[in-house]
N, C-alpha and C positions, 0 to 999 in steps of 0.2 A: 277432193281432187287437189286441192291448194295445200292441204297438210302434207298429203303425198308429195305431189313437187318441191314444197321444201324441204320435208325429209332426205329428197333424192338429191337436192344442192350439194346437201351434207356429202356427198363420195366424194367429192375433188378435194375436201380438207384432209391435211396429213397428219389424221389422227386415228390410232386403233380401232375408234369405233366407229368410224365413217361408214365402214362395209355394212354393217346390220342396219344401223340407222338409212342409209341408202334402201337397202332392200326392203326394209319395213314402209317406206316411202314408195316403193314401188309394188309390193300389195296394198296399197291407199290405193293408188291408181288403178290397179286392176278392178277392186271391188268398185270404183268408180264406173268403170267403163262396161262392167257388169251390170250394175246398175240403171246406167243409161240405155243399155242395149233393153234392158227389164221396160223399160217405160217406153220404148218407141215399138218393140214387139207386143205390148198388152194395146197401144195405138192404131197401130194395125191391126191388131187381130177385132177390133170393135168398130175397124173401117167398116162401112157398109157398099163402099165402091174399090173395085179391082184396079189397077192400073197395071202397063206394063211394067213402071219402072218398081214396083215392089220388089221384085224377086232383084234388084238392084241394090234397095235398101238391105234387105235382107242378108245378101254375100257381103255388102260394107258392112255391119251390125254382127256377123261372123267375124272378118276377118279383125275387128276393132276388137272382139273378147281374144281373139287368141291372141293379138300381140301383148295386149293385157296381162292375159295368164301367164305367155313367155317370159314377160319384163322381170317379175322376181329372181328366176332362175339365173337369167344371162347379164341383169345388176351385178348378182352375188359374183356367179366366175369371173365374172371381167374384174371388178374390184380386187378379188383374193388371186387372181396367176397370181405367180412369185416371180417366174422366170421371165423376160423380154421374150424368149421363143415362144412361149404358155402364151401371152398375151396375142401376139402375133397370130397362130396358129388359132386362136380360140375367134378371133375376129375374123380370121379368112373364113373360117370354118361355118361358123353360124351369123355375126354379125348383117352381112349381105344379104342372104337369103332372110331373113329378118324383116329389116328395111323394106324389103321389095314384098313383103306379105301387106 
């Protein structure tokens, strides 16, 4: 997770290969958050008491892999727009609904 985030520092520097090193930095994180989700669902599943708030853990533990799995993809486009319109449009577009997952 730490390699990940520093890898992802790397987008804000103005150099050509910011973009893949970001995004390679951003599957670090995922397979992280994949990860973790593997070790708190094999926790649960050897619980031997029910609670309500499972089915709680278990939608945050969803929603944490998809932003995960998302992160590489919308690194990469945001980093490479070209255009101020591209960038624009790409953040109204997906950014929001994003965040709010």
């Amino acid at each position: 997770m730490l390699a990940g985030l520093a890898l992802r520092m790397t987008g804000a520097l103005p150099v050509s290969w910011a973009p893949i090193t970001a995004t390679a930095g951003a599957v670090l994180e995922a397979a992280a958050a994949a990860l973790f989700a593997t070790v708190m669902a094999k926790t649960l599943s050897r619980s031997t008491v029910r609670d309500r708030w499972d089915l709680y853990v278990v939608t945050a533990l969803a929603s944490f892999v998809a932003m995960g799995l998302a992160e590489p993809f919308l690194t990469y486009r945001s980093l490479t727009a070209s255009a101020d319109d591209t960038k624009i449009r790409f953040t109204a577009d997906f950014m929001a609904p994003y965040r709010n997952l």
